[in-house]
N, C-alpha and C positions, 0 to 999 in steps of 0.2 A: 843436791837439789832434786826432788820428786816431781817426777812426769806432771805435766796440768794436767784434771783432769777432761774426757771427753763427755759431750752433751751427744746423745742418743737420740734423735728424731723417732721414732718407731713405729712403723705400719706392721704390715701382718708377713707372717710366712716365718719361714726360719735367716732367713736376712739380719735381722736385728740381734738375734742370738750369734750368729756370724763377728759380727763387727765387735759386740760384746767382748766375748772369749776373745779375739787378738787383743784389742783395748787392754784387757786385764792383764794379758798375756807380756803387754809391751809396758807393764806398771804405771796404767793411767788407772784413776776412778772412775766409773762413769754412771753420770748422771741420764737417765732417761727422761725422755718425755714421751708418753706412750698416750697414740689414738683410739681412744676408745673405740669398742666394735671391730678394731682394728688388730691389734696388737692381741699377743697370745698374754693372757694371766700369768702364766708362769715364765715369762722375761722376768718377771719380778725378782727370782732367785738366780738369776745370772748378771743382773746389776748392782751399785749400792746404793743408788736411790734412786725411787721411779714414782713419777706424778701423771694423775690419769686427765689426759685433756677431751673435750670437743673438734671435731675437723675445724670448728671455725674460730677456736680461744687462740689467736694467736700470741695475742698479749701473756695471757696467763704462762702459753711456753716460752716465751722469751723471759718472764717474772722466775721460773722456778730455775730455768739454765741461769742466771745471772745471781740467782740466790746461792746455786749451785756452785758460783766461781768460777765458770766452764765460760773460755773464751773462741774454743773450738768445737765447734758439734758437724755431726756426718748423718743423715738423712738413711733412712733405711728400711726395707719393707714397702711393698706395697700397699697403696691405696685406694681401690676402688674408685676406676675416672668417674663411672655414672655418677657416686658420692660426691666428686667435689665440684661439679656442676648441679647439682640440683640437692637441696632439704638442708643447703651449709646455711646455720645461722652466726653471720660474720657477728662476732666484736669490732669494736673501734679500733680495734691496729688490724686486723682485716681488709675492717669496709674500705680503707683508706688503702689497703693496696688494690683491691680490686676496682676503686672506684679509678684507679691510672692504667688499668686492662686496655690496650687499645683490640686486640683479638683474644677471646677466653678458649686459652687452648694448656695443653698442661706447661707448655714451657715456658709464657709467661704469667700463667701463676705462679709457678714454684720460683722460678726466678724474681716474682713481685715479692716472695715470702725470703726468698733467699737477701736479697735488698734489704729488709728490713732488718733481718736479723743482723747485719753488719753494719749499718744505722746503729744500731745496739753493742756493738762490741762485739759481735757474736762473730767468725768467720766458717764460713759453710767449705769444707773438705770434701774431695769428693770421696764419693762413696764406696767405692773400693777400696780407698787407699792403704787401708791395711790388711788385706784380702788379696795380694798378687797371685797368692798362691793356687788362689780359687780361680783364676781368672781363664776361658778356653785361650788353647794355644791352634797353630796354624797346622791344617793336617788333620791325618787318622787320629779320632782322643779311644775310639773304640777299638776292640778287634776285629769288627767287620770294616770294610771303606765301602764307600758309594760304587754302584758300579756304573758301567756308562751311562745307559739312558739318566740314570741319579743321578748323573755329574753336570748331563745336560740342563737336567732340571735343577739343580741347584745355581749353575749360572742364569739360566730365565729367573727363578726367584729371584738371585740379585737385582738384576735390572728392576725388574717389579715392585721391587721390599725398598727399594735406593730412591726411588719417586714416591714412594707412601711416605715412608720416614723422612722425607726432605720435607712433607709438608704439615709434617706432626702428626699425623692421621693412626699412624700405627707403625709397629713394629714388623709382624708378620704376614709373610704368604703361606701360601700352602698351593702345590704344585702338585698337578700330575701330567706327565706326556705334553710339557711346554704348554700348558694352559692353565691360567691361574684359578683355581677354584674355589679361595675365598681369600679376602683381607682384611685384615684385624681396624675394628674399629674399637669404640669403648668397652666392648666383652670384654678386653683381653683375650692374650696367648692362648690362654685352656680350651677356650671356647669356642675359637675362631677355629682350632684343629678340631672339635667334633663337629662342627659345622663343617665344615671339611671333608670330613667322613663320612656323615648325612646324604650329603650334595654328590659325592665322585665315590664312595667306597672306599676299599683297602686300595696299599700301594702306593698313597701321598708321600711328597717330600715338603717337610716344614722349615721356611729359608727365614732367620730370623737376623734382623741388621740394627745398630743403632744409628742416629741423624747420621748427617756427614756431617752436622755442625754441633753435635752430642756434647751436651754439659756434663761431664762427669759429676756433676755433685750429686743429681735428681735422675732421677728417670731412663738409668742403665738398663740396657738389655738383662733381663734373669730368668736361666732355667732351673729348673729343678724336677723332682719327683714327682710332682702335681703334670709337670710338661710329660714326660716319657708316661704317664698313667694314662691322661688325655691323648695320646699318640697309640698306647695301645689299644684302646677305645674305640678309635678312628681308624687303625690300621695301617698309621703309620708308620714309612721305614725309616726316613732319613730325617734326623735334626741336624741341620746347617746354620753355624753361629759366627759372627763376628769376631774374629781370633783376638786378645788384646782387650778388647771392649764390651765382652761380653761376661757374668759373671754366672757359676756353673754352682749350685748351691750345694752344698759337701759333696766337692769334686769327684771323690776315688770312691764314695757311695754312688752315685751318679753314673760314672762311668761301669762300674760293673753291675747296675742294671741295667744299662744301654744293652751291654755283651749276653746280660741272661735274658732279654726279650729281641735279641736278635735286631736291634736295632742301631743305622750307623752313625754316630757322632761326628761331624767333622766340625774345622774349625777353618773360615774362610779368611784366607790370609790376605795382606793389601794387596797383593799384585791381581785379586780376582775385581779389584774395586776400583783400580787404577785408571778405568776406562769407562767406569759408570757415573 
């Protein structure tokens, strides 16, 4: 009997190419549904079917995954938060989720959207789940480690990152000498560390956390190359991640350009969260 196949959510970045390749890798087909503006053109040759939606067709992605057979789909890629609060022209399987929004924040939209798809047959995987491999682990990922004062400052970021992400707000801080010097709102990761850089200079440590009550299926922590590009920018040293629950976008590329811009990778393990 042949793997079901998997249904593709697909936002931007290389995420959805990610999930793709294991998909294939584990002999599923997989069907995409790809956000226009979003998603890269060329997903198209690393899936076997791929239909190009609006942020707000949700019907139409739920019509092509169900055409598709696909009773499993995983969410992937980022979306632009500014995007899906403001110029989304909902459809009717939409308007009908957002019209049950009691707070418009990302986590119960996607969770309004994740709801429906399983109304539908649909059930939403989280998003890693075939990506362990990818995943930061607890500790030095680089060959540099934090040194003191970084270490100090990667505990203040927690405390700090641990009360933004409890209230949805964001993900990241950015630290220097135990003062916070900016927090990620709807910019995003990338932005909020040149902002960072702007405001305090070189020398930042960037502490990035998901909730404490983190849905794996949506809206996981992810770094990638675009992060360490925006950190050399800024002049940052240290990326501090969620160990476990954080996803590291082609990991061992990743990690050996951490080591060739001199930058320290760790990976914050529970016993640093245990008290936050």
């Amino acid at each position: 009997m042949s793997a079901p196949p998997l249904g593709l959510i697909a936002g931007n970045g290389r995420f959805p190419f990610l999930v793709a390749a294991a998909a294939r890798r584990a002999g599923r087909r997989v069907v995409a549904v790809a956000v226009k503006e979003e998603a890269s053109p060329e997903l198209a040759g690393s899936v076997d079917e791929i239909h190009w939606v609006g942020l707000g067709q949700l019907g139409r992605c739920i019509e092509a995954l169900k055409a598709g057979g696909v009773s499993e789909a995983v969410m992937a890629g980022q979306v632009q938060h500014r995007r899906i609060f403001s110029g989304i022209v909902p459809d009717l399987k939409l308007a009908g989720v957002l019209v049950r929004l009691a707070v418009k924040n990302t986590d119960s939209l996607i969770g309004g959207v994740a709801d429906a798809l399983s109304r539908e047959g649909i059930t939403l995987l989280p998003s890693t789940a075939l990506l362990d491999d990818q995943m930061a682990t607890a500790g030095a990922m680089s060959g540099r480690k934090p040194g003191g004062d970084e270490r100090k400052d990667i505990a203040y970021g927690v405390r700090v990152a641990r009360a933004l992400s409890a209230l949805d707000l964001g993900q990241t801080v950015v630290i220097k000498d135990r003062a916070a010097v900016a927090l990620e709102a709807m910019e995003g990761t990338d932005e909020v560390i040149r902002r960072a850089g702007r405001l305090a200079g070189a020398g930042t440590t960037v502490v990035k956390l998901a909730k404490p009550s983190q849905d794996m299926r949506f809206d996981v922590p992810v770094v990638g190359s675009r992060t360490l590009e925006a950190m050399r920018e800024a002049g940052a040293r240290v990326l501090a991640v969620e160990a476990g629950r954080t996803l590291l976008l082609d990991r061992a590329a990743l990690v050996a350009a951490a080591d060739e811009g001199g930058i320290a990778l760790w990976g914050i393990g529970p016993e640093a969260l245990e008290d936050e």
